[in-house]
C-alpha positions as CSV (number, residue, x, y, z in Angstrom):
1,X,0.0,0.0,0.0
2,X,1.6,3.7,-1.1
3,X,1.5,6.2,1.5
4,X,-1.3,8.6,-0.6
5,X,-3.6,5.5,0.5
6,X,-2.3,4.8,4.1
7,X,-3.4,9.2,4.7
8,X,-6.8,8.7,3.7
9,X,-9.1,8.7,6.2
10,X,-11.5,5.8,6.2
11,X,-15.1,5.8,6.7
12,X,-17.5,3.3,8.6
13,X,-20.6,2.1,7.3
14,X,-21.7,1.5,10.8
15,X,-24.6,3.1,12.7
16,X,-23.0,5.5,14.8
17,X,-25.9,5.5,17.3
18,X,-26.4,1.8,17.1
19,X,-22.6,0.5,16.9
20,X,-22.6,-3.6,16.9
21,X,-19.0,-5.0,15.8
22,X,-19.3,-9.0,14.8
23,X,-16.4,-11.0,15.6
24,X,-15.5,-14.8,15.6
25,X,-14.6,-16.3,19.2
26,X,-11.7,-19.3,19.4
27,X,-13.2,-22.4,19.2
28,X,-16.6,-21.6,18.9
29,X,-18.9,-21.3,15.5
30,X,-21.0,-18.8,17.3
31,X,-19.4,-15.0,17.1
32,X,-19.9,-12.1,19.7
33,X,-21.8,-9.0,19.0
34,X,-19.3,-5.9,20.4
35,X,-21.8,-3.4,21.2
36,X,-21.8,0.3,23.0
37,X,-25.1,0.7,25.2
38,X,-26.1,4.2,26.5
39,X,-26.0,4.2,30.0
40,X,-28.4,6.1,32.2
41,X,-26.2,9.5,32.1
42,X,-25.7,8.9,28.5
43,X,-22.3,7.5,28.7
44,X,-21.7,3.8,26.9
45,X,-20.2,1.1,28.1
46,X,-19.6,-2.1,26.4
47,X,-21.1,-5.7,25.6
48,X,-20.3,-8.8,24.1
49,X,-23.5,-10.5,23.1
50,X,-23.5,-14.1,21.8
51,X,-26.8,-16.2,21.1
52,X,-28.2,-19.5,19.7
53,X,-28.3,-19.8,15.8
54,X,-32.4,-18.9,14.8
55,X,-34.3,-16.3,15.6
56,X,-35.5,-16.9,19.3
57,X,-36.5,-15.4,21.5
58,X,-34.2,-16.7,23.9
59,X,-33.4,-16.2,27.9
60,X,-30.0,-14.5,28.7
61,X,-27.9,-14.5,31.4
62,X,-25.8,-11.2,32.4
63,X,-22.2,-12.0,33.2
64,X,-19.6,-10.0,35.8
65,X,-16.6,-10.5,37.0
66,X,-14.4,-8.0,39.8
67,X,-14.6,-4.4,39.7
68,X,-15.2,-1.8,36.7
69,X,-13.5,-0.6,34.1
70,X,-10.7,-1.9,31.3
71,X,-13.6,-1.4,28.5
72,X,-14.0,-2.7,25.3
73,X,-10.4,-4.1,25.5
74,X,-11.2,-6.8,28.6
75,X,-14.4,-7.4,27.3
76,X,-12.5,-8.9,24.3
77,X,-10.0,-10.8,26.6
78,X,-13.0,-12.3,28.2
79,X,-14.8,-13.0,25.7
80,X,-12.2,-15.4,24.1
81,X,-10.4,-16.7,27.1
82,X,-13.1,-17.1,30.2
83,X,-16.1,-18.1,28.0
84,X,-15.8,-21.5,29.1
85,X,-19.1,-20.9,31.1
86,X,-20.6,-18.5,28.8
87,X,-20.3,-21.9,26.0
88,X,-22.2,-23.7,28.2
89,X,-25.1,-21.6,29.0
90,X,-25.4,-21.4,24.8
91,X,-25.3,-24.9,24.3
92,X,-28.5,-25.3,26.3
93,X,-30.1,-22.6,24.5
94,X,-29.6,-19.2,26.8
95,X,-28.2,-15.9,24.8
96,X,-25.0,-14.6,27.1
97,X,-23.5,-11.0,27.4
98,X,-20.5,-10.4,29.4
99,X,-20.2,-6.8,30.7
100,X,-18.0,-3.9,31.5
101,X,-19.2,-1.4,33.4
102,X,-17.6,1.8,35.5
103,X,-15.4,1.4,38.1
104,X,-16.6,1.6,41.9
105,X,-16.4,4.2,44.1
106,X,-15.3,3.4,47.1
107,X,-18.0,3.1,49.5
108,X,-20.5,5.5,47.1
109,X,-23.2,3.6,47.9
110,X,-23.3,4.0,51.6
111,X,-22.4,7.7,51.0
112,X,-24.9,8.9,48.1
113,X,-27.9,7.3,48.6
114,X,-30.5,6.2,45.9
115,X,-29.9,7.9,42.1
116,X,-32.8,10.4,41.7
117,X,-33.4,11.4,38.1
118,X,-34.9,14.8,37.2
119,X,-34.5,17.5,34.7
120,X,-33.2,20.9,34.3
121,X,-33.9,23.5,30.8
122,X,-35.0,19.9,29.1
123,X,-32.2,17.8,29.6
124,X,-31.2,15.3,32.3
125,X,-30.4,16.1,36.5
126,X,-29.4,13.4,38.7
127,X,-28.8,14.1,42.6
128,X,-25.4,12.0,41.7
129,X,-23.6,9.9,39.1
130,X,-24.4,6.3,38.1
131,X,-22.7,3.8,40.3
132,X,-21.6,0.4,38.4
133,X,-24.4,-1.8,39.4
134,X,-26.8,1.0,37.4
135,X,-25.2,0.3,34.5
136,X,-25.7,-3.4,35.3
137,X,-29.7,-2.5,35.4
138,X,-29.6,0.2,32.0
139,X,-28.1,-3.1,30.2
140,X,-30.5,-5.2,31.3
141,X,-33.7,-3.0,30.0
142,X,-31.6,-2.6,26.8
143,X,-30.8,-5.9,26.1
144,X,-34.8,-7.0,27.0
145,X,-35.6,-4.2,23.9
146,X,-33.7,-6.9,21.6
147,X,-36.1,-9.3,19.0
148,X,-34.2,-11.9,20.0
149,X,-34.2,-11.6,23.4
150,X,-37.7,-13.1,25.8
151,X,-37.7,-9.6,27.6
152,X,-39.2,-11.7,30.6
153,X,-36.3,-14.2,31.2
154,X,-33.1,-12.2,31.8
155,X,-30.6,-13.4,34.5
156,X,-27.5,-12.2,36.4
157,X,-24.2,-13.8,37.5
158,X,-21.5,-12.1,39.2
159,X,-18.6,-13.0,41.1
160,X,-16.9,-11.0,43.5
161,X,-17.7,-7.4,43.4
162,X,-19.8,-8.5,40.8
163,X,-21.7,-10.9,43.3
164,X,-21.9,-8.3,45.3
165,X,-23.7,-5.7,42.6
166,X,-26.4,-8.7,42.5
167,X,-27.5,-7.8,46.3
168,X,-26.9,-4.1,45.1
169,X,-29.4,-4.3,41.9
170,X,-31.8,-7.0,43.5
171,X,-32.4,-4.4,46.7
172,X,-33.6,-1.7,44.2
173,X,-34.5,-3.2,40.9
174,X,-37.1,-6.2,39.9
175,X,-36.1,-7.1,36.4
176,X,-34.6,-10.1,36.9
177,X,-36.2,-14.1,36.8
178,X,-33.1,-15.1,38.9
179,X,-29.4,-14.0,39.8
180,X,-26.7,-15.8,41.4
181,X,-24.0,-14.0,43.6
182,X,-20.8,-16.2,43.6
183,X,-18.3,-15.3,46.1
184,X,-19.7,-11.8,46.7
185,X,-17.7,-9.9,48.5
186,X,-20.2,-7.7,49.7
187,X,-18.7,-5.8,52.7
188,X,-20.5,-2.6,51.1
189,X,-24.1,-3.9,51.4
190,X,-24.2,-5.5,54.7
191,X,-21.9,-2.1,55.6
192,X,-19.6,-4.6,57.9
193,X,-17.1,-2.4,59.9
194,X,-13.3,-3.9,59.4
195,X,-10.9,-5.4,61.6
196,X,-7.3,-5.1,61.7
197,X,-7.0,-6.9,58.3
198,X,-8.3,-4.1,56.7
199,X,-6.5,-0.1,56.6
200,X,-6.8,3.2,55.3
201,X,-4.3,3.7,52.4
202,X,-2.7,7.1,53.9
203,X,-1.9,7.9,50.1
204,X,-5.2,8.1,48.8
205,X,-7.8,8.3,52.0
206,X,-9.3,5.2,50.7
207,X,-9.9,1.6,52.8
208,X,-7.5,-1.5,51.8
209,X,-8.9,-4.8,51.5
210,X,-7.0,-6.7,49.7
211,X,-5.9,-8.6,53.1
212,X,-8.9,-8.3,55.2
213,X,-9.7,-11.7,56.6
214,X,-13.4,-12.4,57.1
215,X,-13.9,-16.4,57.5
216,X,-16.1,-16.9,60.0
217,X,-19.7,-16.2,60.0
218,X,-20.1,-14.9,63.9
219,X,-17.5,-12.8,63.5
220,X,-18.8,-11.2,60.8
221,X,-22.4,-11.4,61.9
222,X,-20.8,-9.3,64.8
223,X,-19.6,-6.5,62.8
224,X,-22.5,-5.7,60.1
225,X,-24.5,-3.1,60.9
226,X,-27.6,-5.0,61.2
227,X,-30.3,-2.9,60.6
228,X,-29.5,-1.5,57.7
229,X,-28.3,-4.8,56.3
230,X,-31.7,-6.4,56.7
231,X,-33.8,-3.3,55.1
232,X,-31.9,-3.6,52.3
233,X,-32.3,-7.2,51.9
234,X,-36.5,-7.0,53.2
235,X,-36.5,-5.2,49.1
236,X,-34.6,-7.8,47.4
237,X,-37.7,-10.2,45.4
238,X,-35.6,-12.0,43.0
239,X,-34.3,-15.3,43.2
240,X,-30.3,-15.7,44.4
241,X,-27.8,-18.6,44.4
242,X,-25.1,-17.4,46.4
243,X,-22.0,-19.2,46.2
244,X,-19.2,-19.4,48.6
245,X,-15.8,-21.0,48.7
246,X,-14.3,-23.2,51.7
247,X,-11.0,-21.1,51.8
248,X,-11.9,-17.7,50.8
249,X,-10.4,-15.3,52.8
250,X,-14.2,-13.8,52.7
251,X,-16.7,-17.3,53.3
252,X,-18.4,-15.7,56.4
253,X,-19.0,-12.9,54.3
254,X,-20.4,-14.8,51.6
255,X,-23.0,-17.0,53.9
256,X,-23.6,-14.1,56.2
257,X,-25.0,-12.6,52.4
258,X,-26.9,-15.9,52.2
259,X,-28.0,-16.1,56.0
260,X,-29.7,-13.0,56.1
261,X,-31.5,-13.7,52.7
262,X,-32.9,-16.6,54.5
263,X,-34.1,-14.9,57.4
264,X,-36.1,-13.0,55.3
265,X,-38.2,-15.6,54.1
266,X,-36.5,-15.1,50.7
267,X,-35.8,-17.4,47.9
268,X,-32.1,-17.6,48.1
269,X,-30.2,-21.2,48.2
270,X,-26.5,-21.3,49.2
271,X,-24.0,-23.7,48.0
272,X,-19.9,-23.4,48.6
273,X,-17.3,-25.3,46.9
274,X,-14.1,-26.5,47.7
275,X,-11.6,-24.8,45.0
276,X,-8.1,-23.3,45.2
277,X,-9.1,-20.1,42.6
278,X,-11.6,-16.9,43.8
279,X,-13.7,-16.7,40.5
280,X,-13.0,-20.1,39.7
281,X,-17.0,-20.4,38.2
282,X,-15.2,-18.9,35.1
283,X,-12.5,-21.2,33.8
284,X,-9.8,-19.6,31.9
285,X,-7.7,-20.7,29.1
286,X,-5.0,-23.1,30.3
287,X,-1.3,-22.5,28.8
288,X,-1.5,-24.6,26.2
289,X,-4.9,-21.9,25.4
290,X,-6.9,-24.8,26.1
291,X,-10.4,-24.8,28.4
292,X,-10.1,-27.8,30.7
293,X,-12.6,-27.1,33.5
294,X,-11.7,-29.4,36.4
295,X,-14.7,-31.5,38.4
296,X,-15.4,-28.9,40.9
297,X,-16.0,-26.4,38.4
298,X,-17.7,-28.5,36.1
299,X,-20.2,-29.2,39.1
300,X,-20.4,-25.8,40.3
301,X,-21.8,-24.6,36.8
302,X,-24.1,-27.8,36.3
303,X,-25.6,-26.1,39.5
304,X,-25.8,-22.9,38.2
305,X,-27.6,-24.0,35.5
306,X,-29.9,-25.7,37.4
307,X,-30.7,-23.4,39.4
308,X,-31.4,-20.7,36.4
309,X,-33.4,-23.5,34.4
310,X,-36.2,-23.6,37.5
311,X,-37.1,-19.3,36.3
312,X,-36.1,-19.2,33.0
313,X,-35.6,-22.6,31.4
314,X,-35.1,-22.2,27.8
């Protein structure tokens, strides 16, 4: 190619509005649909929709992982390297969409209290931003908008923060058929107070966790705030698996979640697993770029699935 024709600018034939990039994924014949969705404050954030040949319309299941941010860019890592999961839930005749969203604020949702959407000289006012678990909810009522899509079966898995954000959306929102919380670290909701383990970063002002140590259940019973822990749980109406993991550093965290959604009188089932890896529901490429899912994690999804076949079989 000369150099007159590497200076010309090029132009897209896509839908600027509307932008959907179609792209193969490693060792599947069905692609993913790249996709920018408007958010509530009319930023975008991205998708990777895959679904079932024909024409459905099909269930879908919602997938996060860990905290915000890394875009378009992780989406595609994840995409073609942790989709082990993702495979599964298409071969039994869900649509899938992994998602990005923004990163979290550090303790914003005890701070800012519920988004409150209002208008000023005909254009949008919000008391505050759009935390990450609202985009979580502005892709779900997009993605129910789809032809393809049974608007009335959409589900939600997340692990770690992202099992926390299930407690998050499920408190506020009712647009979910089922949602499992696997591993969810969800110090935020049940606003726990931290021992020792955890510290306040003196360079920015902001609390460490990465070492906090919260495996027993009584002790972490003992440091929730209670109250407000249960009133936001006495909202939640959806259906949760929450998941634990023998070793985690966080397991009382994770049934203490589970505990108190039983209290309730809510539909909630609890199940924790024996496995070396936090976020080991989502198999990654081995190094030979291989999936090879071991028993415990084949089991943990076969129960997954179960679980989301009783609200939205396909």
């Amino acid at each position: 190619m000369d150099d007159a024709a590497i200076s010309q600018p090029t132009f897209s034939t896509l839908d600027p509005e509307h932008v959907v990039v179609t792209e193969p994924v490693r060792g599947s014949a069905i692609p993913v649909h790249l996709m920018y969705i408007e958010m509530a404050d009319g930023a975008y954030i991205p998708i990777g929709l895959r679904k079932p040949e024909g024409p459905g319309p099909f269930p879908i299941v919602l997938f996060a992982t860990g905290n915000g941010g890394g875009g378009m860019a992780m989406l595609r890592e994840h995409t073609q390297n942790r989709s082990w999961t993702q495979d599964e839930f298409l071969k039994a005749g869900y649509a899938i969409a992994w998602m990005r969203y923004r990163a979290e604020v550090d303790y914003a949702y005890d701070r800012v209290g519920k988004l409150i959407q209002s208008g000023r000289q005909h254009r949008q006012l919000f008391n505050r931003g759009p935390l990450e678990y609202e985009d979580a909810i502005a892709v779900a009522e997009y993605v129910k908008t789809l032809p393809f899509i049974d608007a009335k079966r959409v589900g939600y898995m997340g692990v770690s923060h992202g099992g926390e954000m299930a407690l998050k959306i499920s408190s506020e929102y009712h647009g979910f058929c089922a949602m499992v919380a696997s591993e969810p670290a969800a110090h935020e909701f049940l606003r726990l107070r931290p021992d020792q383990t955890a510290s306040i970063d003196p360079k920015t002002g902001m609390l460490n966790v990465e070492k906090m140590i919260m495996r027993d259940p009584a002790k972490v019973r003992s440091r929730i705030t209670e109250e407000v822990a249960r009133q936001r749980v006495n909202t939640i109406a959806t259906p949760i698996l929450v998941q634990g993991r023998d070793s985690d550093e966080l397991q009382g965290i994770f049934r203490v979640s589970y505990d108190l959604l039983a209290e309730a009188g809510k539909d909630a089932e609890w199940a924790s697993y024996d496995h070396a890896l936090h976020g080991f529901v989502f198999p990654q490429r081995n190094a030979e770029g291989v999936y090879a899912p071991d028993p415990m994690q084949v089991q943990a999804i076969a129960d997954t699935m179960a679980f989301f076949a009783k609200y939205m079989k396909p």
